[in-house]
GUBABA-75308 format. One record per residue (C-alpha): residue in three letters; x, y, z. Coordinates in steps of 0.5 Angstrom, whole numbers, always signed. Layout:
residues N
+---------+-------+-------+-------+
! residuo !     x !     y !     z !
+---------+-------+-------+-------+
!     ALA !     X !     Y !     Z !
...
+---------+-------+-------+-------+
This chain:
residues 335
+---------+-------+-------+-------+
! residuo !     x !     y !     z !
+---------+-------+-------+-------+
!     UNK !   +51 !   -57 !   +14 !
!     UNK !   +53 !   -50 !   +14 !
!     UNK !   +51 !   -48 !    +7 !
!     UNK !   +44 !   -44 !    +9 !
!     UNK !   +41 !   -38 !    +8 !
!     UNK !   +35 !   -35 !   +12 !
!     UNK !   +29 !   -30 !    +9 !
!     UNK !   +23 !   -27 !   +11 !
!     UNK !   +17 !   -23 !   +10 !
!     UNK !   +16 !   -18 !   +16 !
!     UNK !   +10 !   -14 !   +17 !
!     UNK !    +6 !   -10 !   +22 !
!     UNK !    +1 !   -17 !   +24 !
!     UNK !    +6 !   -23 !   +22 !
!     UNK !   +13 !   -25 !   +21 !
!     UNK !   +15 !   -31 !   +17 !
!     UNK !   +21 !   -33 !   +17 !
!     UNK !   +25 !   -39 !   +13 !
!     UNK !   +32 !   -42 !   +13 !
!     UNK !   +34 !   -47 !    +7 !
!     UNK !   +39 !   -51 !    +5 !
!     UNK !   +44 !   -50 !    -1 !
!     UNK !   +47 !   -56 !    -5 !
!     UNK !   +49 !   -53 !   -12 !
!     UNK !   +44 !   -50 !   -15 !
!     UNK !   +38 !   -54 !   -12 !
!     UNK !   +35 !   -52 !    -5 !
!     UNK !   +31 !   -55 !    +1 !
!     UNK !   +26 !   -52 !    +6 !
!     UNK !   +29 !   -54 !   +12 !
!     UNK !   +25 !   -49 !   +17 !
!     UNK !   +19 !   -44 !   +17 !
!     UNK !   +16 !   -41 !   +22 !
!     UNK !   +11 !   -36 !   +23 !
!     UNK !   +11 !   -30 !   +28 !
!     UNK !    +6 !   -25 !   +31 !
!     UNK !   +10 !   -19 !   +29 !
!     UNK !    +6 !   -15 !   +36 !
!     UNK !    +8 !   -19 !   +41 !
!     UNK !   +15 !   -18 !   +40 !
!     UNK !   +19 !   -12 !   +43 !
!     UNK !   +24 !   -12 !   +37 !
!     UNK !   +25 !   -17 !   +32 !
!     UNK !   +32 !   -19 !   +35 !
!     UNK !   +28 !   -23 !   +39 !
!     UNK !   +24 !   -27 !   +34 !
!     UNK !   +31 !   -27 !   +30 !
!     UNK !   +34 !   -31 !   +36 !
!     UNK !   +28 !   -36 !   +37 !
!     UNK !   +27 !   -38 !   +30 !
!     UNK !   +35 !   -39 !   +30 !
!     UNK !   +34 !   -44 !   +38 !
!     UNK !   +28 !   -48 !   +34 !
!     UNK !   +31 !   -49 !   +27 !
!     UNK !   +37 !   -51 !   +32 !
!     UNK !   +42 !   -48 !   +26 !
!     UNK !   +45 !   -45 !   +31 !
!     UNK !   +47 !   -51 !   +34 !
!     UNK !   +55 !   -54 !   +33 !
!     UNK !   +57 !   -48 !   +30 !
!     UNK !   +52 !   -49 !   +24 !
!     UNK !   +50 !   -41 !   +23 !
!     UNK !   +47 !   -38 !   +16 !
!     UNK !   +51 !   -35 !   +12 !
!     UNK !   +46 !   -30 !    +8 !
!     UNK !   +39 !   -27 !   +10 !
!     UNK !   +35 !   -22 !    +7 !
!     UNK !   +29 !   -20 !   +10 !
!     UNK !   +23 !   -16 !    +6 !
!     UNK !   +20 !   -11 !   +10 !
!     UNK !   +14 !    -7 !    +9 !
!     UNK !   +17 !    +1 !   +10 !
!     UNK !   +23 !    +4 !    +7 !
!     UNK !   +30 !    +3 !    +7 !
!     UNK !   +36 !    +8 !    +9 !
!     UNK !   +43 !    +6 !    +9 !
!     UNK !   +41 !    -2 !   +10 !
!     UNK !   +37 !    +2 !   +18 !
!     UNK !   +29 !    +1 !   +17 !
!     UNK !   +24 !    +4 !   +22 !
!     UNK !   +17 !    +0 !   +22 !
!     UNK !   +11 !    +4 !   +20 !
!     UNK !    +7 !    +0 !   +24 !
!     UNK !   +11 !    -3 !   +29 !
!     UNK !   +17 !    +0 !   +35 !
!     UNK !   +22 !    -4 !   +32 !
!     UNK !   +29 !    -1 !   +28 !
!     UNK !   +32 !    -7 !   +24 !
!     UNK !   +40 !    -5 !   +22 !
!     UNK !   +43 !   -11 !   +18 !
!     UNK !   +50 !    -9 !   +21 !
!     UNK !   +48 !   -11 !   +28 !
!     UNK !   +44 !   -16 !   +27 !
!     UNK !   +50 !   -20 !   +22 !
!     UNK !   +55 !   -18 !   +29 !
!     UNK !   +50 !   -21 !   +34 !
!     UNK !   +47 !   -27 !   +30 !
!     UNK !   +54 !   -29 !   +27 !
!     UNK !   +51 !   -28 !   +20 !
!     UNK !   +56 !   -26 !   +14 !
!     UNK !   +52 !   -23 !    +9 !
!     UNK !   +45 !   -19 !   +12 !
!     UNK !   +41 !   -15 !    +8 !
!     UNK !   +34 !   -11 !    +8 !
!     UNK !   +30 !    -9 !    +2 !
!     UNK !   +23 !    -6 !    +1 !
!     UNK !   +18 !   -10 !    +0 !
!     UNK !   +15 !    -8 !    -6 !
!     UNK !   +23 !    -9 !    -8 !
!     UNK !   +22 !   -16 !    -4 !
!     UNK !   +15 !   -18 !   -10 !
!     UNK !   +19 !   -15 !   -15 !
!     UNK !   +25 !   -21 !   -15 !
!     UNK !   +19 !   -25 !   -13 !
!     UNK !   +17 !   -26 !   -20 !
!     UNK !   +23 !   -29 !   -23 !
!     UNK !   +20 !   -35 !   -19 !
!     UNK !   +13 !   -35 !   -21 !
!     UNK !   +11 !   -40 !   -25 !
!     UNK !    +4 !   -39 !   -30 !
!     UNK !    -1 !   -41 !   -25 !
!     UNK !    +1 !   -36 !   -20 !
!     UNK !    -1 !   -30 !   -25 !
!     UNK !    -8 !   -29 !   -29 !
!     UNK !    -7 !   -25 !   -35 !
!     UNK !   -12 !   -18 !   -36 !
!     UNK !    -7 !   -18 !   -43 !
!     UNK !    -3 !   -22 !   -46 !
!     UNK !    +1 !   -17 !   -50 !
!     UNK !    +7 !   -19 !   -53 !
!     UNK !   +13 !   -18 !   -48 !
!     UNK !   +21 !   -15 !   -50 !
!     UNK !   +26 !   -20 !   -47 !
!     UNK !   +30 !   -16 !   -42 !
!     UNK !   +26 !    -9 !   -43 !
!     UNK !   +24 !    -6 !   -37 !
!     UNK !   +18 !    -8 !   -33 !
!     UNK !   +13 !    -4 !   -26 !
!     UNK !   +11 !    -8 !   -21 !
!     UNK !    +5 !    -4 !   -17 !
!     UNK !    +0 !    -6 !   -11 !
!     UNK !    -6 !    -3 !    -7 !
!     UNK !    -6 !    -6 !    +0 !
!     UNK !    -5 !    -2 !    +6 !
!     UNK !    -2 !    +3 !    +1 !
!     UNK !    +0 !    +3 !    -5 !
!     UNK !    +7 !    +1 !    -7 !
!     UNK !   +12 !    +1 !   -14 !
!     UNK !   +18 !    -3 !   -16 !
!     UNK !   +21 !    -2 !   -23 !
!     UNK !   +26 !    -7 !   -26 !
!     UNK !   +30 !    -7 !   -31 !
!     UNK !   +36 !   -12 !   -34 !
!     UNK !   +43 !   -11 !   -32 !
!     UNK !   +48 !   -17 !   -34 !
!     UNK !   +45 !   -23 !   -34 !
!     UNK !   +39 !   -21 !   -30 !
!     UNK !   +33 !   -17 !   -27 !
!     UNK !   +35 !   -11 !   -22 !
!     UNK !   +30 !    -9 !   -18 !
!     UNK !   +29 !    -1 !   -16 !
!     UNK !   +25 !    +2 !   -10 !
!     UNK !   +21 !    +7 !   -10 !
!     UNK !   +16 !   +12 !    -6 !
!     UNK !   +11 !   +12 !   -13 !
!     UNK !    +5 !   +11 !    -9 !
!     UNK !    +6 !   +17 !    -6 !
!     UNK !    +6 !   +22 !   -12 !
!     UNK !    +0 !   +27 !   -14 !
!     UNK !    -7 !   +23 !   -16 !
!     UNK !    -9 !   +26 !   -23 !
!     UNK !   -16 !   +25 !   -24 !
!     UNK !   -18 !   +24 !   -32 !
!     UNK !   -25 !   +25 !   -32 !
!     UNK !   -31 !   +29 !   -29 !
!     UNK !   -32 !   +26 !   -24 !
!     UNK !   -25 !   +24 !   -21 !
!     UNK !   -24 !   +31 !   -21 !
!     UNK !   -30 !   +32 !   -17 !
!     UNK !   -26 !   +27 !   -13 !
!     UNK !   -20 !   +30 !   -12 !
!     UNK !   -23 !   +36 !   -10 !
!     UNK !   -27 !   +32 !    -4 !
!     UNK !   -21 !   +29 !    -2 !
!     UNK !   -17 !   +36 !    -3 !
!     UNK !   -21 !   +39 !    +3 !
!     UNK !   -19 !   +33 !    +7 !
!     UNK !   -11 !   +32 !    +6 !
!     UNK !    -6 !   +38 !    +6 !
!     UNK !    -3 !   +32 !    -1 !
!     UNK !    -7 !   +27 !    -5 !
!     UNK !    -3 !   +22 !    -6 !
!     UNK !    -4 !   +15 !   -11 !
!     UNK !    -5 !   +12 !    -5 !
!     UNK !   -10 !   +16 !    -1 !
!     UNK !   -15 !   +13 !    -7 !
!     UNK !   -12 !    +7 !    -9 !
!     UNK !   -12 !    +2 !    -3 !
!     UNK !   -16 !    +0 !    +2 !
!     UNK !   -17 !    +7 !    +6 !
!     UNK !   -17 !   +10 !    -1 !
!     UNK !   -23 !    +5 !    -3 !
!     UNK !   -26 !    +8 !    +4 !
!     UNK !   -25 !   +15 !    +1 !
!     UNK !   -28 !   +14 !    -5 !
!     UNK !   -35 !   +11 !    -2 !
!     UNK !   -34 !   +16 !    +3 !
!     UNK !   -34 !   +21 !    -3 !
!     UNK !   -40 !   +18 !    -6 !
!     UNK !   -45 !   +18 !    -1 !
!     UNK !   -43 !   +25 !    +1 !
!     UNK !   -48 !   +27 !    -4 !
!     UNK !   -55 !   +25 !    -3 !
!     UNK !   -57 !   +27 !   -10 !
!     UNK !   -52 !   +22 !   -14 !
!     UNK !   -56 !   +16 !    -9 !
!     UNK !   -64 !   +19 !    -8 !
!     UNK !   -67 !   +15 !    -3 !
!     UNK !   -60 !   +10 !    -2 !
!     UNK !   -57 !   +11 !    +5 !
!     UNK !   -50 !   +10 !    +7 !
!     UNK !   -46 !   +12 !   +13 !
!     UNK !   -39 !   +15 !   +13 !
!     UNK !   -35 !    +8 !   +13 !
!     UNK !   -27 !    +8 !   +18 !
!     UNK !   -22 !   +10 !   +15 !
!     UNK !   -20 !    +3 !   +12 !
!     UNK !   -27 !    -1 !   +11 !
!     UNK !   -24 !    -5 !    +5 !
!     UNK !   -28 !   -11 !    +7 !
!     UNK !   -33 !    -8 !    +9 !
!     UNK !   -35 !    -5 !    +1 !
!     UNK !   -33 !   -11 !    -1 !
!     UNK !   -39 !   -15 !    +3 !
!     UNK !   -43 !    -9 !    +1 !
!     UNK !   -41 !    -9 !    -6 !
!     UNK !   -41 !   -17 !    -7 !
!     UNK !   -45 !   -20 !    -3 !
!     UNK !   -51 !   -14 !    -2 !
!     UNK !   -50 !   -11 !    -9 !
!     UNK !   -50 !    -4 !    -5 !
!     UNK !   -51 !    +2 !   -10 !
!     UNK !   -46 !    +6 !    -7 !
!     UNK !   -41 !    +1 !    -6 !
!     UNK !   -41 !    -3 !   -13 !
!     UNK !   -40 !    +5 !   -16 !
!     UNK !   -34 !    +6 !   -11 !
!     UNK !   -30 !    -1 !   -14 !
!     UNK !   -32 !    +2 !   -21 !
!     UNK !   -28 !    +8 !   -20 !
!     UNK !   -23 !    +4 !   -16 !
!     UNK !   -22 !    +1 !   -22 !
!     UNK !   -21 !    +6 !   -27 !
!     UNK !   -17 !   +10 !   -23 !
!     UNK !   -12 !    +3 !   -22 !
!     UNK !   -12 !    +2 !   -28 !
!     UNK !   -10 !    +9 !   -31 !
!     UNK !    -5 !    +9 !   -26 !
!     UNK !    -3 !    +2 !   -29 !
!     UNK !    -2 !    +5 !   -35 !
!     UNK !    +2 !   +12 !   -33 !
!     UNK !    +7 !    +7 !   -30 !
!     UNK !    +8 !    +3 !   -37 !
!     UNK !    +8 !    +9 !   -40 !
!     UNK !   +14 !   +13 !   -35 !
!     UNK !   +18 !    +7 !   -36 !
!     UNK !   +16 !    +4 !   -43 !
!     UNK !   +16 !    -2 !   -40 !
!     UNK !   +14 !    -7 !   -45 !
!     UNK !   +18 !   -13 !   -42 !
!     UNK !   +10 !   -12 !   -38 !
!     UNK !    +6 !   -10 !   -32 !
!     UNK !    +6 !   -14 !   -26 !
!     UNK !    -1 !   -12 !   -21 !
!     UNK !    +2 !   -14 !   -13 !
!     UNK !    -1 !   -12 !    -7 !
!     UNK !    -8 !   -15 !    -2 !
!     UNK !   -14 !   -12 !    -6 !
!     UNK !   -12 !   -15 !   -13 !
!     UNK !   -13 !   -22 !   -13 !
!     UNK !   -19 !   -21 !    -9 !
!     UNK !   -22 !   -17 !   -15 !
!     UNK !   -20 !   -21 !   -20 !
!     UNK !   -26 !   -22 !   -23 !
!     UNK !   -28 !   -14 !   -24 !
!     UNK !   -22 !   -13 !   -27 !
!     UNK !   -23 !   -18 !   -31 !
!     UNK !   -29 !   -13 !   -33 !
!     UNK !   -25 !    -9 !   -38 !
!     UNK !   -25 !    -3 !   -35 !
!     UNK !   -19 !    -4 !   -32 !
!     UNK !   -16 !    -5 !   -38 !
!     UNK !   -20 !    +0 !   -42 !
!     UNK !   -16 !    +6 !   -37 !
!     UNK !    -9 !    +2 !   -38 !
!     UNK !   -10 !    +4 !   -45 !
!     UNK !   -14 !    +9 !   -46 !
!     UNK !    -7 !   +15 !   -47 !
!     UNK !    -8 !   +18 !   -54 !
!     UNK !    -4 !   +17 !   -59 !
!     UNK !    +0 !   +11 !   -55 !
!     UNK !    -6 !    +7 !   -54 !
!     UNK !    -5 !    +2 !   -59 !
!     UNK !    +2 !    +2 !   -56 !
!     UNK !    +0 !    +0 !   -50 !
!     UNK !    -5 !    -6 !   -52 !
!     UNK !    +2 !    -9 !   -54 !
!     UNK !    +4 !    -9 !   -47 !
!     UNK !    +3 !   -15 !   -42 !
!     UNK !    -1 !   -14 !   -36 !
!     UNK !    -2 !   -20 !   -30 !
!     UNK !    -5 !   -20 !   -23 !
!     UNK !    +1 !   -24 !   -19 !
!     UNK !    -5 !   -29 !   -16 !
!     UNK !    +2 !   -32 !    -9 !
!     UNK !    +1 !   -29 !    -4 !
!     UNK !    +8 !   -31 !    -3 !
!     UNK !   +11 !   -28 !    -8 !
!     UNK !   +16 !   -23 !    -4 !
!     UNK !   +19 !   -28 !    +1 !
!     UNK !   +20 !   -32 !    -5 !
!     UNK !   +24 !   -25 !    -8 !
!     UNK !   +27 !   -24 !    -1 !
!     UNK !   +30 !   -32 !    -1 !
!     UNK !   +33 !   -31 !    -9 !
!     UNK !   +37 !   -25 !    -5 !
!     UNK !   +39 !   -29 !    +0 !
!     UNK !   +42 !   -34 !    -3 !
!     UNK !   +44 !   -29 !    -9 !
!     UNK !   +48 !   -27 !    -2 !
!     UNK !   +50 !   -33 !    +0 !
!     UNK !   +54 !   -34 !    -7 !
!     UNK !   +57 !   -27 !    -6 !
!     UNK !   +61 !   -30 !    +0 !
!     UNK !   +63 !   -37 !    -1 !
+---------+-------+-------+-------+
């Protein structure tokens, strides 16, 4: 009865937590449960009540392992929330809750061991591409930012590695990116990956296209909030608003040349894997082409990069499935 692990995948809206039960190598879900992450003061009081609710820790039955994916950086296993009060250290929480073997991870590092567990249908294929056994792979997202995760082959497995990627400079590639990243240069001391790729980064680039009249004559289009994304999206789909068809158009282009870089920096021909909120939502205009057309427009590597496996991972779930491989990864480490 004692043979459990807990994982999680913890955000600014939600919590969601589970606890299985191992025998061998085959598992059960024994708990779930779902939390609104703003009516906590800390996650220490979220950790407690799914532990009184599951009953685990009831006649000395406490997990053995849990590991949390958390949406922020990791530091000496201590992580601050972004978007919540709440600092989360492993060491303490293993002492207070009794559990041998804690660990944090990075969400996107969450989503990259994730994939391990995904089966066909989870994934819709933009190119097929010829994987490598064992060689290097980029996991990558646009949600409320952008995240990156590399993995690569060690032993017997993939390690996943945690990066700040979607925080490098944006590098336009065609005219009107550039007229772009100069309009976004006037607004942000750094352009980012992420100030265009995401939801804000959707709005900055709608916001950037109606700023001149002249590219819409007669069409009208206020300046959107921050984080519109939604709403481009009704516009684009619904309204077939000019402004915004145009904004997922460069949206687009720009994610899939970003897409591209990352294989190329890695040579990742063990393939692509496009996480984060926005993808699945969009599956149909990147299964447009032009997607796939910036992928592999690189020169003289772009017959290279029309081998490279590229998918749209389609589970929301993807990172609490990663964040559980680790935990019972950990369980087996300290039995």
């Amino acid at each position: 009865m004692n043979n459990y692990f807990i994982y999680g995948d913890i955000g600014g809206t939600k919590t969601l937590l589970r606890a299985e039960v191992a025998d061998g190598n085959k598992t059960d879900l024994y708990y779930e449960r779902r939390y609104d992450s703003q009516a906590y003061p800390d996650f220490d009081m979220i950790l407690a009540d799914f532990l009184d609710k599951a009953e685990l820790n009831q006649a000395g039955h406490f997990p053995i392992s849990a590991c949390f994916g958390i949406a922020g950086p990791i530091m000496s296993q201590r992580a601050k929330l972004t978007n919540l009060p709440w600092l989360m250290d492993a060491s303490a929480l293993a002492a207070k809750f009794s559990i041998p073997k804690v660990k944090l991870i990075n969400d996107f590092e969450a989503i990259a061991l994730g994939i391990e567990k995904l089966c066909l249908n989870d994934l819709a294929a933009l190119q097929w591409g010829i994987a490598e056994r064992q060689a290097m792979r980029v996991v990558l997202g646009a949600g409320t930012g952008m995240g990156v995760a590399w993995l690569h082959w060690q032993g017997d497995r993939y390690i996943p590695l945690s990066t700040e990627g979607g925080h490098i400079e944006f590098a336009p590639a065609t005219s009107l990116q550039m007229e772009l990243l100069d309009y976004l240069m006037k607004k942000f001391d750094h352009v980012s990956v992420e100030r265009v790729l995401s939801g804000p980064g959707l709005t900055n680039i709608f916001n950037f296209l109606q700023s001149d009249p002249t590219r819409f004559p007669g069409i009208i289009a206020e300046e959107l909030k921050e984080d519109s994304g939604a709403v481009i999206a009704q516009l684009a789909y619904e309204q077939k608003h000019p402004i915004a068809l145009q904004a997922f158009e460069l949206f687009v282009e720009i994610y899939g040349a970003y897409a591209g870089n990352l294989a190329l920096l890695g040579l990742c021909r063990g393939g692509v894997y496009i996480a984060g909120g926005i993808a699945p939502k969009i599956i149909d205009t990147l299964l447009t082409g032009n997607f796939m057309h910036a992928f592999r427009h690189k020169g003289r590597y772009s017959e290279m990069m029309s081998e490279i496996p590229v998918y749209v991972i389609m589970n929301p779930q993807v990172g609490l499935l990663g964040a559980g491989l680790e935990a019972q990864r950990l369980m087996g480490a300290s039995t």
